[in-house]
C-alpha positions as a Markdown table, in Angstrom:
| # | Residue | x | y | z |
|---|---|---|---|---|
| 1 | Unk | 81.5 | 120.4 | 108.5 |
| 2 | Unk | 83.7 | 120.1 | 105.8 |
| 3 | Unk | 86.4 | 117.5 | 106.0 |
| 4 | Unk | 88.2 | 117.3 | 109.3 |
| 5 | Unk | 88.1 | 113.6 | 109.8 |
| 6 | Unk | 91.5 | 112.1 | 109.8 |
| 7 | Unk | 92.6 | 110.3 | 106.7 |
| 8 | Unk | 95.3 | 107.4 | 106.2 |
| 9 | Unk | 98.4 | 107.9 | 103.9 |
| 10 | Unk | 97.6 | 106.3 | 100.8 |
| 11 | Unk | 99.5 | 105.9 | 97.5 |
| 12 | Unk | 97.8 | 107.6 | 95.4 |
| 13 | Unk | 98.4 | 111.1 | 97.3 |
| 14 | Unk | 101.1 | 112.8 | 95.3 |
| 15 | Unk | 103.8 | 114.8 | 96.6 |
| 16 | Unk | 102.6 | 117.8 | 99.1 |
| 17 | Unk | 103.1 | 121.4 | 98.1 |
| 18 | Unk | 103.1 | 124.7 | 100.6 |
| 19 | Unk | 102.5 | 128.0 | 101.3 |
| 20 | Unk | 101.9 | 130.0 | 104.3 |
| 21 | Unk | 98.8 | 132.1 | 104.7 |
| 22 | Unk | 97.8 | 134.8 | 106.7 |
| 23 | Unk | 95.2 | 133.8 | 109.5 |
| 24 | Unk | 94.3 | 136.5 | 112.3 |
| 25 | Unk | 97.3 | 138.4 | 112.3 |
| 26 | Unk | 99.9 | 135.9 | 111.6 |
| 27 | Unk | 101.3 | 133.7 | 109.2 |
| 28 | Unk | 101.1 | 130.0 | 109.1 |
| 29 | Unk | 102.2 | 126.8 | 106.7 |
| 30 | Unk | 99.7 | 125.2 | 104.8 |
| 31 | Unk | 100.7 | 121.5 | 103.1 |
| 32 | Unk | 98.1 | 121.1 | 100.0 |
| 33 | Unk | 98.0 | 117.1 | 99.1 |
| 34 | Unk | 96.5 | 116.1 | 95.8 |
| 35 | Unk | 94.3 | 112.9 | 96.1 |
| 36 | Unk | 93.2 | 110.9 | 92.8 |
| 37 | Unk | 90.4 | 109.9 | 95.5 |
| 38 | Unk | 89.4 | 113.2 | 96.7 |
| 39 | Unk | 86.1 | 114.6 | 95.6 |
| 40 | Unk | 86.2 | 118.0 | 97.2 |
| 41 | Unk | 88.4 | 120.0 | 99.8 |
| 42 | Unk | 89.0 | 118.8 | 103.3 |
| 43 | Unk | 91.1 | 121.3 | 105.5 |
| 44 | Unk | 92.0 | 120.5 | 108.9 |
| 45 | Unk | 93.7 | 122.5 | 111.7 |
| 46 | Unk | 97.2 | 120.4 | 112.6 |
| 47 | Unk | 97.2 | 120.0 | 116.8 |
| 48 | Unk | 98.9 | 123.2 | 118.2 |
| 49 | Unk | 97.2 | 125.2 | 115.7 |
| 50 | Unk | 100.6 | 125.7 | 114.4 |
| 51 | Unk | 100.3 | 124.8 | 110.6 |
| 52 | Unk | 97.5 | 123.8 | 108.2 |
| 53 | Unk | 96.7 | 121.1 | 106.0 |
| 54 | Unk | 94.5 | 120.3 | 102.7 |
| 55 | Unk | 93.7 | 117.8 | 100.4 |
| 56 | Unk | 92.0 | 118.4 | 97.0 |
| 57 | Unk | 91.0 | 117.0 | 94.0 |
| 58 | Unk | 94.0 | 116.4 | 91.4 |
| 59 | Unk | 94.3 | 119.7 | 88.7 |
| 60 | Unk | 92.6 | 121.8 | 91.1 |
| 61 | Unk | 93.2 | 125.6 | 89.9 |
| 62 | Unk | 94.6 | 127.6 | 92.7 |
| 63 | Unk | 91.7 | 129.8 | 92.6 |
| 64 | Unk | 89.6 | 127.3 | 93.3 |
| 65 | Unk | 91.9 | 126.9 | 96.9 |
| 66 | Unk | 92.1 | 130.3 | 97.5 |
| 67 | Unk | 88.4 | 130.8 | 97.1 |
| 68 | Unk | 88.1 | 127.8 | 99.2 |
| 69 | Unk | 90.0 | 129.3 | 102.1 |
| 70 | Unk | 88.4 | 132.4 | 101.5 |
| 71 | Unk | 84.9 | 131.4 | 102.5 |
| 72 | Unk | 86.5 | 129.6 | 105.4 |
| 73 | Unk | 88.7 | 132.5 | 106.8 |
| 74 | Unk | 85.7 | 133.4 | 109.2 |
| 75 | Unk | 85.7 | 129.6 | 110.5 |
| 76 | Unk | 89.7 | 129.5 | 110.9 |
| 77 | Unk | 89.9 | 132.3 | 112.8 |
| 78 | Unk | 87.2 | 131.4 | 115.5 |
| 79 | Unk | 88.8 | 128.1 | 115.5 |
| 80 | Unk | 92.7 | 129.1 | 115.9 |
| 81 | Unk | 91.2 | 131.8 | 118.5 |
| 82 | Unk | 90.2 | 128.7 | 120.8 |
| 83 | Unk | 93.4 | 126.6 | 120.7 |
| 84 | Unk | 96.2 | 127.2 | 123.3 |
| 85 | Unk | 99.0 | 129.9 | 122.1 |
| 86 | Unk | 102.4 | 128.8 | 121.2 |
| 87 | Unk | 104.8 | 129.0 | 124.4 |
| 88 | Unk | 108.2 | 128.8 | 124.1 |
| 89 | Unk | 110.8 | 127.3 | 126.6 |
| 90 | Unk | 112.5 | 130.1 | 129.0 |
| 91 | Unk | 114.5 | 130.0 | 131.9 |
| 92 | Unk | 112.5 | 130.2 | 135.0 |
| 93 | Unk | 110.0 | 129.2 | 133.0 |
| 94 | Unk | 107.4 | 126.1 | 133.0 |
| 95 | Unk | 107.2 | 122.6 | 132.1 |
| 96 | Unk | 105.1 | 119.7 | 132.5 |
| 97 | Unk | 107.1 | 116.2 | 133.4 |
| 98 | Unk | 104.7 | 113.5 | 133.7 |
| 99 | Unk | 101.9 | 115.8 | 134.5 |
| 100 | Unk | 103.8 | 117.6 | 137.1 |
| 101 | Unk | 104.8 | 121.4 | 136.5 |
| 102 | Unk | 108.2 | 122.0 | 136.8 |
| 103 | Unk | 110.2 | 125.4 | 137.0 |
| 104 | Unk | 113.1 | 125.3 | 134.5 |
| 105 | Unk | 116.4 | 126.5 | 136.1 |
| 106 | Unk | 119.8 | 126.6 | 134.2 |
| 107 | Unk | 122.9 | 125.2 | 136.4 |
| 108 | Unk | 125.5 | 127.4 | 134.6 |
| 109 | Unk | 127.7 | 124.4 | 133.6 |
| 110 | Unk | 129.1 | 124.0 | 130.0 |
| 111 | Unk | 128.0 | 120.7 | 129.5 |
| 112 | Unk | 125.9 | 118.0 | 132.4 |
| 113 | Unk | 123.2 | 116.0 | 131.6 |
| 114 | Unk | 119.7 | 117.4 | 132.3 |
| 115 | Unk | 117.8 | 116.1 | 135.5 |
| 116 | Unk | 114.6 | 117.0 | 137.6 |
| 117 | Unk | 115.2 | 117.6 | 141.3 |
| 118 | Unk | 113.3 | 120.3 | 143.8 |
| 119 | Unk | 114.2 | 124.1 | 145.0 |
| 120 | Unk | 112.7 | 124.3 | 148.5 |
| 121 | Unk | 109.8 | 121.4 | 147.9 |
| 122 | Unk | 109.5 | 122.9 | 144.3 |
| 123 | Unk | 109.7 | 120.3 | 141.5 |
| 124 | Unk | 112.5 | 122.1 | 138.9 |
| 125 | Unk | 114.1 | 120.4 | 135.6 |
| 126 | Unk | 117.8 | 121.3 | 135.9 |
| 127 | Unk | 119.9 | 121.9 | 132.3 |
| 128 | Unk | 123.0 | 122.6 | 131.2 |
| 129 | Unk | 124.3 | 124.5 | 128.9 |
| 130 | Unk | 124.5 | 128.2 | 126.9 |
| 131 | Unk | 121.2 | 130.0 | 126.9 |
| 132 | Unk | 120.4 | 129.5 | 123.0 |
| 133 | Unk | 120.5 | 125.5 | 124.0 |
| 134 | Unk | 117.9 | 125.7 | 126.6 |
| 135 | Unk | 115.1 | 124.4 | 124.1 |
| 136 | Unk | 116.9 | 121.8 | 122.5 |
| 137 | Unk | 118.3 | 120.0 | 125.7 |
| 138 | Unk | 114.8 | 120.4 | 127.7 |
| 139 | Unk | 113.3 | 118.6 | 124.5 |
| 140 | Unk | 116.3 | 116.1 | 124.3 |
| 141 | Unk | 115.4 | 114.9 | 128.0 |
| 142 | Unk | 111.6 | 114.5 | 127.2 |
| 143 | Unk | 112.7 | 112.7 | 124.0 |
| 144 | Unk | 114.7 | 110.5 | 126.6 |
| 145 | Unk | 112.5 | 109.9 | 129.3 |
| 146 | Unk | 109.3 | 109.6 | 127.0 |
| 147 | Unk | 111.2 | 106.6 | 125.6 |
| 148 | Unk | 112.1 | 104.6 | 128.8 |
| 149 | Unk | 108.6 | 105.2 | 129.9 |
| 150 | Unk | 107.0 | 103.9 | 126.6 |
| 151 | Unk | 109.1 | 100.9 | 126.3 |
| 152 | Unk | 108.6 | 100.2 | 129.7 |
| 153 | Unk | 104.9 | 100.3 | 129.2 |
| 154 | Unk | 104.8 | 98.7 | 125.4 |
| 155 | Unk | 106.8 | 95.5 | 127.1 |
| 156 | Unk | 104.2 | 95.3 | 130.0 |
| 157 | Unk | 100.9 | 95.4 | 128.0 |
| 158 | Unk | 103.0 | 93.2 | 124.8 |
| 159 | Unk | 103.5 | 90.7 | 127.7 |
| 160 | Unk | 100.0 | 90.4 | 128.9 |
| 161 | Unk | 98.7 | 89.8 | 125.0 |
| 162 | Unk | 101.4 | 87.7 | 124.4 |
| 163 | Unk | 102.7 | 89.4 | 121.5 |
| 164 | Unk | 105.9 | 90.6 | 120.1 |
| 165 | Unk | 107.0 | 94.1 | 119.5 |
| 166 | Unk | 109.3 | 95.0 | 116.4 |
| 167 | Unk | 110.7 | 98.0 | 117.6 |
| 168 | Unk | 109.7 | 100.7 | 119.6 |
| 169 | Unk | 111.0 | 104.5 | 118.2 |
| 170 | Unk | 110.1 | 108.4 | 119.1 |
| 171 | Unk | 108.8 | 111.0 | 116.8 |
| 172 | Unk | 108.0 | 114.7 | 116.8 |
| 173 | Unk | 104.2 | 113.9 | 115.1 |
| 174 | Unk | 102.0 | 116.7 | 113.9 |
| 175 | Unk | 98.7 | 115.0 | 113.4 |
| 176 | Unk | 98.9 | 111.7 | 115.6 |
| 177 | Unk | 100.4 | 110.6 | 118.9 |
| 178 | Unk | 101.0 | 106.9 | 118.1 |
| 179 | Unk | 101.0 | 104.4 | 115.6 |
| 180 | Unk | 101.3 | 100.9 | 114.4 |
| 181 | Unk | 102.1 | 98.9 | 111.8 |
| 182 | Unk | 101.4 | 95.4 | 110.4 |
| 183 | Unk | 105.4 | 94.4 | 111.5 |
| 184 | Unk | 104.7 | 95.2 | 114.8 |
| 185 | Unk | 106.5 | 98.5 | 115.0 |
| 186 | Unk | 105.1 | 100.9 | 117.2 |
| 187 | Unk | 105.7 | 105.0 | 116.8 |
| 188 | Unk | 104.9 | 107.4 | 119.7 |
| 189 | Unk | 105.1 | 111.4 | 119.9 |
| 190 | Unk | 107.3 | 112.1 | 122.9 |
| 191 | Unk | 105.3 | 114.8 | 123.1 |
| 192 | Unk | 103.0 | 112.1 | 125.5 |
| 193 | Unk | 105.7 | 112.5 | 128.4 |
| 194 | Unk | 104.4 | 116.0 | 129.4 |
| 195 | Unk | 101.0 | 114.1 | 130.2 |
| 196 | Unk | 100.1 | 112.3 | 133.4 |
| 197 | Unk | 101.0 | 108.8 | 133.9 |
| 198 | Unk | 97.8 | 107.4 | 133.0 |
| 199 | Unk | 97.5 | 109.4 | 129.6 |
| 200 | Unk | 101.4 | 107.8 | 128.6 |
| 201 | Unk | 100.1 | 104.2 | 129.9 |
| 202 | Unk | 97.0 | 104.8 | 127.6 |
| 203 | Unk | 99.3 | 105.8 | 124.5 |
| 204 | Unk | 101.2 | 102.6 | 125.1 |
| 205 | Unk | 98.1 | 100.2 | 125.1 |
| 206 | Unk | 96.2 | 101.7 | 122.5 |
| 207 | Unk | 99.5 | 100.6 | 120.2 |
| 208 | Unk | 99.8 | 97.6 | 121.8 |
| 209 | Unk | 96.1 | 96.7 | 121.2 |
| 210 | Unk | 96.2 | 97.4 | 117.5 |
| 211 | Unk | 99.2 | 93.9 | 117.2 |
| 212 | Unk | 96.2 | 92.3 | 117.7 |
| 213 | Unk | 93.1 | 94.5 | 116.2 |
| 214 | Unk | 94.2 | 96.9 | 113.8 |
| 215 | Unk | 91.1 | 98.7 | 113.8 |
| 216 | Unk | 89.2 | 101.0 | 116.5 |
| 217 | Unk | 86.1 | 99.0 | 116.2 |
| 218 | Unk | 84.2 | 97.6 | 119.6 |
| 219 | Unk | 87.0 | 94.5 | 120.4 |
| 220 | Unk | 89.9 | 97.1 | 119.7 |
| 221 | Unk | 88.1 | 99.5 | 122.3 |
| 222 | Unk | 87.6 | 96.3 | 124.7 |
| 223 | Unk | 90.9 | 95.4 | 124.6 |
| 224 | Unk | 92.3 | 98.8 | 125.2 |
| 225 | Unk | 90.5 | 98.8 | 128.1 |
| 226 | Unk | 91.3 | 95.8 | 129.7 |
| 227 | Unk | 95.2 | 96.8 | 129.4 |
| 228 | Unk | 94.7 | 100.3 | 130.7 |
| 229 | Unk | 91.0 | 100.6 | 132.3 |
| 230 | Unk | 91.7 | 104.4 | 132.5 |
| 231 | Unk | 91.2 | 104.6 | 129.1 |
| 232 | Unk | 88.1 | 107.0 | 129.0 |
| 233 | Unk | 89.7 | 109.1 | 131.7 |
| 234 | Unk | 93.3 | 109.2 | 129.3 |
| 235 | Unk | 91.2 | 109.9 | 126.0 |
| 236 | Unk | 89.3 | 113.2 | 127.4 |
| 237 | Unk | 91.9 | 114.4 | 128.8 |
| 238 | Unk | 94.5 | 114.3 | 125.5 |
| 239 | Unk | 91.4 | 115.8 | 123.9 |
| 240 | Unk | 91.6 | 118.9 | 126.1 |
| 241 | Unk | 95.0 | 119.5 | 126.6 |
| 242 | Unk | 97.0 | 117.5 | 123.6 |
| 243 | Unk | 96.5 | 120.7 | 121.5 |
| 244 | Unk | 98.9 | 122.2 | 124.5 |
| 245 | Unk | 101.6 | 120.1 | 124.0 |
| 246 | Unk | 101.7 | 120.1 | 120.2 |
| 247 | Unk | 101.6 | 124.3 | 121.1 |
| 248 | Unk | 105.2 | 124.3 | 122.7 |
| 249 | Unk | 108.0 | 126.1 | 120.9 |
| 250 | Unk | 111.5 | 124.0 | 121.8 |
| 251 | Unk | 113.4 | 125.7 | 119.6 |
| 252 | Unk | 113.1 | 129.2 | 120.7 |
C-alpha cells in the first residue's frame, strides 16, 4: 500500500499544480499537492477514476514523481481497469433517479422544466431543450431534487438530535460525498440522488451525526445508526457503486 488513505485539508498544503498523464490508453489530470507534513508520496485514484491526485514532500524534483509514477504504472492500470467506464448522458439513454432507472426522452420544446413521468409503465426523465443541453438540464434536475431530498432528510434527523443546522448547500465533490463543519454547515454531492432512498437518508445522518461527534469513532458510528439503522446496508452499497456515479459525463 502506499498512501491511499484520505487526508484532511490542512494549511500547510501549498497551492496544487497539474498535469495529465497517460494511463492505459488515455490521458487523465493529475493535481500534485506539496505538504510540509508529507514524508513520502501518497497517490490516490479520485472516485470515477476520472483524475488523479498526489501529495509529496515540499522541493520534491520532478524526477523523483515521474519515477514514482513509473514504478506504479503497472498498479494504475489494474486499478483504473476495475472502476466503471465514464458514461455520458444521451437521449434514449439511462439514468438512475433515486435508485430507479429511468429512460431519458427529449419533449422537443424550447424551454419546460424537466420532470420524471412513465412511457407505457416505463419510468422516463422528460427534458427540454436543444440537443447540446441534454447534460446540463438532466444534471440541473438531480442538483434540484438531491437538494429537497437532503434538506428534507438533514431537518428530520437535526430534529431528532435536537440540533441546529447552519445551512444546507450542493456540490459536485471529487473525493467525498458529504461534509461538516464546526458552524454546523453541512455539504452534500448531489451526486447521492442517483442512489436508493436509503443510501441519500444515510448521507443525511452521517452529516447530521457529526453536529454532535465530529469524529467517526464508536459513538459517531452509534449515533449514525440510530438515525438511519440502514447504515451498514447504505455504506456497502456507495462502496460498490459510488465509483458509478462519480463515472457520469453531464456535460457531453
Amino acid at each position: 500500500m502506499f498512501g491511499l488513505k484520505r487526508r484532511l485539508k490542512s494549511a500547510q498544503e501549498r497551492p496544487e499544480r497539474g498535469r495529465d498523464i497517460a494511463v492505459a490508453g488515455r490521458r487523465l489530470p493529475l493535481k500534485i499537492n506539496e505538504n510540509v507534513r508529507a514524508k513520502r508520496m501518497t497517490l490516490r485514484i479520485e472516485p470515477g477514476g476520472r483524475a488523479l491526485r498526489m501529495s509529496v514532500p515540499v522541493g520534491l524534483a520532478d524526477t523523483e514523481i515521474d519515477n514514482f509514477l513509473h514504478r506504479h504504472h503497472g498498479w494504475l492500470t489494474a486499478r483504473l481497469a476495475k472502476l466503471p467506464k465514464s458514461s455520458t448522458v444521451t437521449e434514449g439513454g439511462s439514468i438512475d433517479i433515486r435508485g430507479v432507472a429511468h429512460r431519458i426522452v427529449r419533449t422537443g420544446k424550447p424551454r419546460g422544466i424537466s420532470q420524471t413521468g412513465e412511457i407505457d409503465g416505463e419510468p422516463v426523465l422528460f427534458v427540454g431543450g436543444a440537443p447540446e443541453h441534454l447534460g446540463r438540464r438532466t444534471a440541473d434536475f438531480l442538483k434540484k431534487l438531491a437538494r429537497g431530498e437532503l434538506e428534507e432528510a438533514v431537518a428530520r434527523h437535526a430534529e431528532a438530535l435536537g440540533k441546529t443546522v447552519a445551512a444546507v448547500s450542493m456540490k459536485d465533490t471529487k473525493s467525498r460525498w458529504g461534509s461538516c463543519t464546526a458552524q454546523g454547515r453541512l455539504s452534500f454531492s448531489w451526486r447521492i440522488v442517483m442512489a436508493p432512498d436509503h443510501v441519500i437518508d444515510y448521507l443525511a445522518a452521517h452529516e447530521v451525526a457529526h453536529l454532535e461527534e465530529m469524529n467517526h469513532g464508536p459513538r459517531f458510528w452509534s449515533l449514525c445508526k440510530r438515525l438511519c439503522p440502514r447504515t451498514d446496508e447504505a455504506k456497502s452499497w456507495l462502496k460498490r457503486n459510488g465509483s458509478a456515479l462519480h463515472s457520469i459525463d453531464f456535460k457531453g
